[in-house]
Structures are given as C-alpha cells and as structure tokens.
C-alpha atoms as one frame of an Amber mdcrd trajectory, in Angstrom:
protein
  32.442  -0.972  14.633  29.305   0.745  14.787  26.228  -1.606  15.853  24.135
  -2.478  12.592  20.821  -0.114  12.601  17.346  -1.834  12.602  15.052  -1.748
  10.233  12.378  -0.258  12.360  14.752   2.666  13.177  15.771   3.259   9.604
  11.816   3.410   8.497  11.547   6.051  10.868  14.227   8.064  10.483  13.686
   8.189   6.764  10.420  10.498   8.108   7.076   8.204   8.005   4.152   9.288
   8.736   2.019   5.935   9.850   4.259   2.448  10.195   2.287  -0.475  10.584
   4.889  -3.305  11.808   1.612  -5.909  11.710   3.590  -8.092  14.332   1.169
  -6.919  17.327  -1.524  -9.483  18.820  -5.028  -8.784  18.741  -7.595  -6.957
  16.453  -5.891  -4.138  16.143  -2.780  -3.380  14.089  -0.624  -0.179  16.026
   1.346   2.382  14.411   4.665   3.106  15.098   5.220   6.717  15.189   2.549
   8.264  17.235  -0.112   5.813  17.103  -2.963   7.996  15.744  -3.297   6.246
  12.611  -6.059   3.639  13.336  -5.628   0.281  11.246  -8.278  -2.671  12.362
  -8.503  -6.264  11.174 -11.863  -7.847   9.908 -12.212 -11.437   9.251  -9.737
 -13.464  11.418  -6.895 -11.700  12.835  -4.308 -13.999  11.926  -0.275 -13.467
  12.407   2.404 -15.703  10.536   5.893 -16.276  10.022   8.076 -12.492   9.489
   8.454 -11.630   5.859  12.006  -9.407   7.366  14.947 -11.876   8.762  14.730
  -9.196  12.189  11.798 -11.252  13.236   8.363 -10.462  14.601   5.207 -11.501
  12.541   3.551 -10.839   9.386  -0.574 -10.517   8.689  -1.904 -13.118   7.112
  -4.755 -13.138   4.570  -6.773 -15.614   3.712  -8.333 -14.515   0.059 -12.238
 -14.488   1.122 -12.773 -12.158   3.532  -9.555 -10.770   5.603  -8.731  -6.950
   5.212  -7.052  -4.173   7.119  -9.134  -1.182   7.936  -6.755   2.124   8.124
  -8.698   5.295   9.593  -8.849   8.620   7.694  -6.045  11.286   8.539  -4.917
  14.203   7.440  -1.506  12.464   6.814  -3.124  10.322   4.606  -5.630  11.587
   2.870  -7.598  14.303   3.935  -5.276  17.479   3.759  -5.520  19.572   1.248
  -3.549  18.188  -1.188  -0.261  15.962  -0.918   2.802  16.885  -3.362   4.663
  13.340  -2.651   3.474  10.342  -1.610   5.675   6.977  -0.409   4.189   3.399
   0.199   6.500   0.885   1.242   5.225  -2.853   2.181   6.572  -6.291   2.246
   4.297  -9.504   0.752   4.057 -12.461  -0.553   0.893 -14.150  -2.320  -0.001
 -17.369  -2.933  -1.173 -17.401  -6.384  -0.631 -14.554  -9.143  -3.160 -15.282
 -11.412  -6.106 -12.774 -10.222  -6.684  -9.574  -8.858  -5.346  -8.777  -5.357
  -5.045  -5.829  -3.432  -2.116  -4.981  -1.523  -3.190  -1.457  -1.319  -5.639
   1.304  -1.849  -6.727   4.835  -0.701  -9.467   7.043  -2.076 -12.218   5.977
  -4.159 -13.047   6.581  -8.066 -11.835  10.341  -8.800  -8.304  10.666  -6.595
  -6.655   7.112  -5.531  -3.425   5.067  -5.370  -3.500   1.739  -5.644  -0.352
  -1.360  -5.713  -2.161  -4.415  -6.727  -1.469  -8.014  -8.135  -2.971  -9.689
 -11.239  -1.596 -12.260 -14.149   1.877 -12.769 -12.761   2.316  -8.418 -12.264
   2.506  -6.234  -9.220   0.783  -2.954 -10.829   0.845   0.283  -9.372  -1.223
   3.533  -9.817  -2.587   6.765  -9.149  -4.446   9.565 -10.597  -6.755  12.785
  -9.893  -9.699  13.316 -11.810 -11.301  15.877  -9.477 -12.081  19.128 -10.948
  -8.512  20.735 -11.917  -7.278  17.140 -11.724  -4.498  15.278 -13.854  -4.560
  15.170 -18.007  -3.718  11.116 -17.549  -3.880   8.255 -15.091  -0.474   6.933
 -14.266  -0.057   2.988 -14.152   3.059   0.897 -13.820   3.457  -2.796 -13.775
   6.304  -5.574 -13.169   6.314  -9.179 -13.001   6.558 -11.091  -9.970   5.961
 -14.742  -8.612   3.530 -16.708  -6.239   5.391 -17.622  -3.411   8.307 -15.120
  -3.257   9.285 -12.205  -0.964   8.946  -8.666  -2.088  10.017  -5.411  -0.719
   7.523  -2.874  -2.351   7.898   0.838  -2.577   5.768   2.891  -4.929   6.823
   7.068  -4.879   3.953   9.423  -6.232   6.512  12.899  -6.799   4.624  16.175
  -8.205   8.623  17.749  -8.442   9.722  15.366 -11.098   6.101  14.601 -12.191
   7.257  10.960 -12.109   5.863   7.728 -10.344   8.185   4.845  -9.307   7.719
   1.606  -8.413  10.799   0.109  -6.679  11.181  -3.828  -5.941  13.414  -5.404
  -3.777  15.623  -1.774  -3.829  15.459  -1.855  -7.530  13.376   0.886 -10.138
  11.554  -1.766 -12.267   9.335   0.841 -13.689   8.418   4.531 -13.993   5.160
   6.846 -15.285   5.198  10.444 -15.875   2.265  12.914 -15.427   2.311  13.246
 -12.048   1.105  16.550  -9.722   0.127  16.870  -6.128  -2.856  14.549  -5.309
  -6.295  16.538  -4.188  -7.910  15.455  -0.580  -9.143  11.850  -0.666 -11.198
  11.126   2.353 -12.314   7.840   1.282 -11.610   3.927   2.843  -8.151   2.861
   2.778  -7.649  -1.241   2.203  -4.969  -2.928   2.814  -5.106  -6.627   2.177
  -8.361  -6.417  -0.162 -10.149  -3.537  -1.709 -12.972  -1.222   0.547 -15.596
   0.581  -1.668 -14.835   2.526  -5.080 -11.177   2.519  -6.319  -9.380   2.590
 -10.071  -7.053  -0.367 -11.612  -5.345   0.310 -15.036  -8.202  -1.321 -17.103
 -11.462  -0.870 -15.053 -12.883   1.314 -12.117 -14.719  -0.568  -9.180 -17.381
   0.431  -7.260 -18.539  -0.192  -3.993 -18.241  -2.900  -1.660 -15.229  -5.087
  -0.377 -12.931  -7.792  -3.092  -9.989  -8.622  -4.623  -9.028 -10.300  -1.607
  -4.895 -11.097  -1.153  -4.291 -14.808  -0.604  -0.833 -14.111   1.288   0.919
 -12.353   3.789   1.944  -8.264   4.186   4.682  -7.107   6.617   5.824  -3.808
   7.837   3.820  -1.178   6.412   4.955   2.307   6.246   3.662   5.823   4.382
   6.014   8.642   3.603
C-alpha cells in the first residue's frame, strides 16, 4: 500500500508558482517553491490553530489592522499578460456580515479579487486596460461564520470561463474571460492594499475590509 501523499507535495506537483503554507514564525511568511515570492505581515504577526488536519498553523487576522503584504513578480502580476490564473486558500471568518478580503491583486483597471460580504464568498476579475474585456466577471456563493473552507477560484482565457470551487465542489461559474494584461499593483491578502474592484463598487486607495479570521495554505497556479 502506497504511503498517503501530503498535501504540501500534491500543491506542488499540481505546478504552483508561489505557496504560502503561513505556518512559519516570525514577520515573514516563506514560500514554498523557490522562495522568491516575498509575503510580509503588518499588524501583529499572529499564528493559530491549522485550518488542514496535517497540522502546522494558520495566520490569524484580527479585522482592524492585520494584512499580508505579497511582493510584485512576474509570476504574479507583472508579465505580460497571464492566460490562466489559479488561487487556492483555506479560511474561516468570524462574522459574514461585511466586507472582507481574502484576496486581491492589481488595482482599478486589471484585478482579481475572492472576498466575503452578507453571508457570500464572491469572486472576480476583469481587464479594463486599453484592449481589455467587454464585461467584468463576478461569482458568488453562500457560506457561514465559523466554518472551514477550501477555496479555489480558476481565471481560464481557453474556455473563457471563471470558476469558483468550494470545498472540491463548482458552486459557480462566469463567462467572458481572456488572458489578464500586466498588473503591477499591491497584492492583499487578509485585507485590501490600495485601489481594487468588488461586483458593486470600485475602491480606491488605502488599506480595509479587514478579515476577522484565519487563512491557511496559500498557493497560485
């Protein structure tokens, strides 16, 4: 009988880019694959309980003022463009009610962003560069305060489709989807940094939407 395979191993051998396990000590939270792909804490630094049964430790965020900082790269968002795009996180928040980031890349013209507000996980991205995308793309499902979720949102310019999967099921799907342009903006996760696009309103400038909760195991495909 062949020994069961960890998760960690199975994250990257599917081919990720940037894996954040967010179970290291300190200020810093260290990638995975070839640690290049800076990610910093500010506001407390705070680990808690594993939101995966293999163990470890989770971040913790407080809703006032904790975020994770992840550094611009080109496999993130400053290439030229990027075809597909996978996010794939675990949380849990405390309350559903308002609007929390989980996360967000780019700023108000090209972004992705997975986000909580009145009892939904909602998920989006769009291009409105020059040459950009006819329509935003937005998908929602519900979920509720205090549970686990394992989170992966696809972004596919083959199919034209975005996905948002929960706990390994499709609970919803947009169409309209082509290769994202060159982003080079902050990347959040935990709260919102600077400019970034929800279904019903852009925002601009500054840090919010702070998660009261806890994210686990981070990883971009």
């Amino acid at each position: 009988i062949a020994a069961p395979v960890s998760y960690d191993t199975l994250v990257l051998h599917d081919g990720a880019v940037a894996y954040w396990k967010l179970d290291d000590g300190g200020d810093f939270a260290y990638d995975s694959t070839d640690q290049t792909h800076k990610a910093r804490f500010v506001g407390p630094a705070t680990r808690t309980a594993p939101l995966l049964p293999e163990g470890g430790k989770s971040a913790s965020f407080d809703g006032v003022d904790d975020v994770i900082r992840v550094a611009d790269h080109v496999d993130l968002n400053t290439a030229d463009s990027y075809p597909q795009r996978s996010i794939e996180l675990w949380f849990t928040a405390n309350e559903a009610g308002r609007r929390q980031v989980l996360w967000e890349e780019g700023g108000s013209k090209v972004v992705i962003s997975i986000y909580l507000k009145n009892g939904k996980i909602r998920a989006g991205a769009w291009d409105r560069s020059v040459g950009g995308w006819a329509n935003d793309v937005f998908v929602s499902a519900p979920f509720e305060a205090g549970q686990v979720y394992h989170v992966v949102l696809t972004v596919n310019e083959n199919n034209g489709r975005l996905r948002l999967w929960l706990n390994g099921e499709k609970v919803a799907q947009g169409t309209g989807v082509e290769a994202l342009s060159s982003h080079p903006a902050n990347i959040g996760l935990g709260a919102r940094r600077g400019s970034t696009r929800f279904a019903d309103k852009a925002k601009s400038g500054g840090y919010g939407n702070w998660l009261d909760g806890s994210i686990d195991n981070v990883a971009i495909y």
